[in-house]
C-alpha positions as CSV (number, residue, x, y, z in Angstrom):
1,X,106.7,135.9,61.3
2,X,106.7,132.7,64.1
3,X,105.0,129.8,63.8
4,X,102.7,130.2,66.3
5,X,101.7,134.4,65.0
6,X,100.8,132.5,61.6
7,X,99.1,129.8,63.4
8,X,96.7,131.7,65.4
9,X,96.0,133.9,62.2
10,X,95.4,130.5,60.6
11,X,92.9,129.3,63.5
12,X,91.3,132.4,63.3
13,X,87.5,133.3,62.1
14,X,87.8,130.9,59.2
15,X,84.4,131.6,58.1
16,X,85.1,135.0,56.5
17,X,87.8,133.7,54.1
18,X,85.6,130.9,52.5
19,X,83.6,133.3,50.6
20,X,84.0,134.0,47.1
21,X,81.9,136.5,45.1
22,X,82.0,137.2,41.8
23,X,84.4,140.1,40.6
24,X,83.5,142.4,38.2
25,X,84.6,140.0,35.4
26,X,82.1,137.2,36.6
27,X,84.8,134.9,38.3
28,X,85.2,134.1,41.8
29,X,86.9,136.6,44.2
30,X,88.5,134.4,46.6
31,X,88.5,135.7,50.5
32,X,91.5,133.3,51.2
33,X,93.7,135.5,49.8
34,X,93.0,138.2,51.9
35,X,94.3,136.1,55.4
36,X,96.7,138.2,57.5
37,X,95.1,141.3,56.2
38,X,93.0,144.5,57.2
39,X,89.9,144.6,55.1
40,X,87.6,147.4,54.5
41,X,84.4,146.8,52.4
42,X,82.0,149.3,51.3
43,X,78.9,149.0,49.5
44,X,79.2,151.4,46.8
45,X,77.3,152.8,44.2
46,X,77.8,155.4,41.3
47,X,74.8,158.2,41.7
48,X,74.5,158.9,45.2
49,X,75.4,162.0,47.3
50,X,78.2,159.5,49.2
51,X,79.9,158.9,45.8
52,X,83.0,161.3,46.2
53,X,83.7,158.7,49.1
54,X,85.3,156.5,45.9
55,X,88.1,159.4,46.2
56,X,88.8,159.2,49.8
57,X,88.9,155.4,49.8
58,X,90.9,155.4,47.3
59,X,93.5,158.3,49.3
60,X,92.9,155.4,51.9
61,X,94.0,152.7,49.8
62,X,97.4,154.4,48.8
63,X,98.4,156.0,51.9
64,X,98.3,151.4,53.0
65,X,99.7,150.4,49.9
66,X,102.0,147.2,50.9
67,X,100.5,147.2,54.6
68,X,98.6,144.2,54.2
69,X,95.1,146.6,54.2
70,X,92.6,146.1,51.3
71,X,89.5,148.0,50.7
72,X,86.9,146.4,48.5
73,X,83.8,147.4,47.0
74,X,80.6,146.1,46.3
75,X,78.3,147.7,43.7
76,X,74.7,147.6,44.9
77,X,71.8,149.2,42.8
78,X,69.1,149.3,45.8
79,X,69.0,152.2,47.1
80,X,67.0,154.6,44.6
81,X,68.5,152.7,42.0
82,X,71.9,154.8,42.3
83,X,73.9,152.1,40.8
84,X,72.4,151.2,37.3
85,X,75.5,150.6,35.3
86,X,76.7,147.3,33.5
87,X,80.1,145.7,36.1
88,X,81.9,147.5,33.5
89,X,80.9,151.0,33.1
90,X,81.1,151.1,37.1
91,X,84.6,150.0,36.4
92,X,84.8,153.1,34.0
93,X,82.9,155.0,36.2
94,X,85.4,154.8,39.1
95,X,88.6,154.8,37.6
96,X,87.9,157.7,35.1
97,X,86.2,160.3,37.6
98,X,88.3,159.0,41.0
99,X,91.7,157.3,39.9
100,X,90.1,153.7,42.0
101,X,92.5,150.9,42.0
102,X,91.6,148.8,44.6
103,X,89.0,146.1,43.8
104,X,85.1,146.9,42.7
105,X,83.7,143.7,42.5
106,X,80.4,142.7,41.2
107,X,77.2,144.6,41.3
108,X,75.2,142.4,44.5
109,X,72.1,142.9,46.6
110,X,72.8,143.8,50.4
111,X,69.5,143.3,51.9
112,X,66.7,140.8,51.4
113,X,66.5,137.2,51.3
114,X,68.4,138.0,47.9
115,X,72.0,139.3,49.9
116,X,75.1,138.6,49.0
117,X,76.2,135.8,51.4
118,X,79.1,138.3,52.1
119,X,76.4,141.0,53.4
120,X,74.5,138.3,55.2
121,X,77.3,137.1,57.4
122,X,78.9,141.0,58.0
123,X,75.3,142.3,59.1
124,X,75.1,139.2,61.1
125,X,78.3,139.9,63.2
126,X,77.9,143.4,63.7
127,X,74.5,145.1,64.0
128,X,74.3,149.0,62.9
129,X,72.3,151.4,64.6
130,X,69.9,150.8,67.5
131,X,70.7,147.1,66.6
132,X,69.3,147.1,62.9
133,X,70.9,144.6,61.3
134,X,70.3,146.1,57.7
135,X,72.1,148.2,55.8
136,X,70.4,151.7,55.3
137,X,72.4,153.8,52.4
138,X,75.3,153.1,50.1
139,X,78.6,153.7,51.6
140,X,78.5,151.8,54.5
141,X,81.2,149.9,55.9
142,X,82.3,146.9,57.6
143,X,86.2,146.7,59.1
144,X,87.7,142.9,59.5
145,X,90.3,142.6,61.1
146,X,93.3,140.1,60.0
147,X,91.8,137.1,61.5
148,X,88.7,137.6,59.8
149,X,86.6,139.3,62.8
150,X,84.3,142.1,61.8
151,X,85.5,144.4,63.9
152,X,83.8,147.4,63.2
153,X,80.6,148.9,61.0
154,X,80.7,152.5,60.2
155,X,77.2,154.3,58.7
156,X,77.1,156.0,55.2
157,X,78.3,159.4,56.9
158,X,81.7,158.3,58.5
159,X,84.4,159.8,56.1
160,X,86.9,156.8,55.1
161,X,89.6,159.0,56.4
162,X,88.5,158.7,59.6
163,X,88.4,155.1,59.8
164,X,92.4,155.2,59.3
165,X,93.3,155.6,62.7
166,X,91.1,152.6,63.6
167,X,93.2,150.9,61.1
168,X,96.5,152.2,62.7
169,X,95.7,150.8,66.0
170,X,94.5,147.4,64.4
171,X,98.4,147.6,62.6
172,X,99.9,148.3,65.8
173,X,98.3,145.7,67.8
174,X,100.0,143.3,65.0
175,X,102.7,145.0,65.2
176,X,103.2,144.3,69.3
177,X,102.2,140.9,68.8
178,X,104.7,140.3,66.4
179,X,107.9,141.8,68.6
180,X,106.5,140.0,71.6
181,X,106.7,136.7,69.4
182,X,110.0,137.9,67.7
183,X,111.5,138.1,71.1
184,X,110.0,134.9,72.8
185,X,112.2,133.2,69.8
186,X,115.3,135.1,70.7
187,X,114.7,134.7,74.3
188,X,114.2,130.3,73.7
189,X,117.2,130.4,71.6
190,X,119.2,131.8,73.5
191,X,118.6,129.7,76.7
192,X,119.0,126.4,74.0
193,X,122.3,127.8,73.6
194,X,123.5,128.0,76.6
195,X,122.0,124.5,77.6
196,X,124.4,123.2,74.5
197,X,123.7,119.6,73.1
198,X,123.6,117.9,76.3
199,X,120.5,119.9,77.0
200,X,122.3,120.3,80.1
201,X,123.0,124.4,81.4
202,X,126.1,125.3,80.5
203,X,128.0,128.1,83.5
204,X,130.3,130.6,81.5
C-alpha cells in the first residue's frame, strides 16, 4: 500500500476508532484495531424471531475471512428482554447453536441516555427510517466503511447476505484506489529514471 493510500486512511473519520467497549470478558475492545477495515455491527440478541441472523452473519463473516471485513456484535437486552443471559452464556449461546466466531462483545444499552457511546455516535451519523434516529428491534445494522464513515444502516429485516454486495462494492472501490496509487508510483519512478541523478531528462 502507498504512503499516501495509508495516509488518507489515517486522516480519515478518526472518531470511530477511539472507542473502546468492553468485550465479553470485561476488557476494552479497542476500535483502532479495526483501521483500514469494513466493519459490520449488529445489535444482537439471543430470543428474538431475528436470531437465526447469528447464522447468516456468521456465512458472512467466512465467506470475508482475510478481506479486511469484521462483523461485530453487541448484545442488548431491551427489546422484550430477548437477551437475558450472563456475557458468557451468550457466548455459549452463539457458538453452540450457530458456529459464531467473529466477536460478541458485551451485553450494552442502544437507546436512552444510558447508550453505549458506540450506539450514540452510529445513530448520530446515520438516521433510520423516516429520520428516527433510534434503533427499533435487535438485528439492526450499521456498515463503516474503512475510514471509519458509517456508511450504511440496514433495519432488523435486511438479511446479512444481502448486505454483501454492498460490501463488494466498498472492496472494489479500495481496490481501484489502490491500482490507481500503485500505478502513480510506477508511473513517478519511471520518469525519475529516466531523469537519472542529474535530475536532468535523459533522451535514449
Amino acid at each position: 500500500m502507498s504512503e499516501s493510500l495509508s495516509s488518507s486512511i489515517r486522516s480519515s473519520n478518526d472518531k470511530f476508532y477511539e472507542f473502546e467497549p468492553k468485550d465479553s470478558n470485561e476488557k476494552p475492545y479497542s476500535f483502532d484495531q479495526l483501521k483500514g477495515q469494513i466493519v459490520l455491527i449488529v445489535n444482537v440478541a439471543s430470543k428474538c424471531g431475528f436470531t437465526p441472523q447469528y447464522k447468516e452473519l456468521e456465512i458472512l463473516n467466512k465467506k470475508y475471512y482475510g478481506k479486511n471485513v469484521q462483523i461485530i456484535g453487541f448484545p442488548c437486552n431491551q427489546f422484550l428482554r430477548q437477551e437475558p443471559g450472563t456475557s458468557e452464556q451468550i457466548a455459549d449461546f452463539c457458538y453452540m447453536n450457530y458456529g459464531v466466531t467473529f466477536p460478541v462483545l458485551n451485553k450494552i444499552k442502544v437507546n436512552g441516555r444510558n447508550a453505549d457511546p458506540v450506539y450514540k455516535y452510529l445513530k448520530d451519523q446515520k438516521a433510520g427510517i423516516l429520520g428516527f434516529s433510534f434503533i427499533k428491534w435487535n438485528f439492526e445494522k450499521f456498515l463503516i466503511d474503512r475510514e471509519g464513515n458509517v456508511v450504511k444502516r440496514y433495519s432488523s429485516f435486511t438479511k446479512p447476505e444481502t448486505i454483501g454486495q454492498k460490501i463488494d462494492e466498498l472492496l472494489k472501490e479500495y481496490e481501484d484506489e489502490t491500482d490507481k496509487e500503485d500505478y502513480k508510483e510506477e508511473e513517478d519512478e519511471e520518469e525519475q529514471g529516466k531523469r537519472g541523478k542529474t535530475g536532468k531528462l535523459l533522451v535514449v
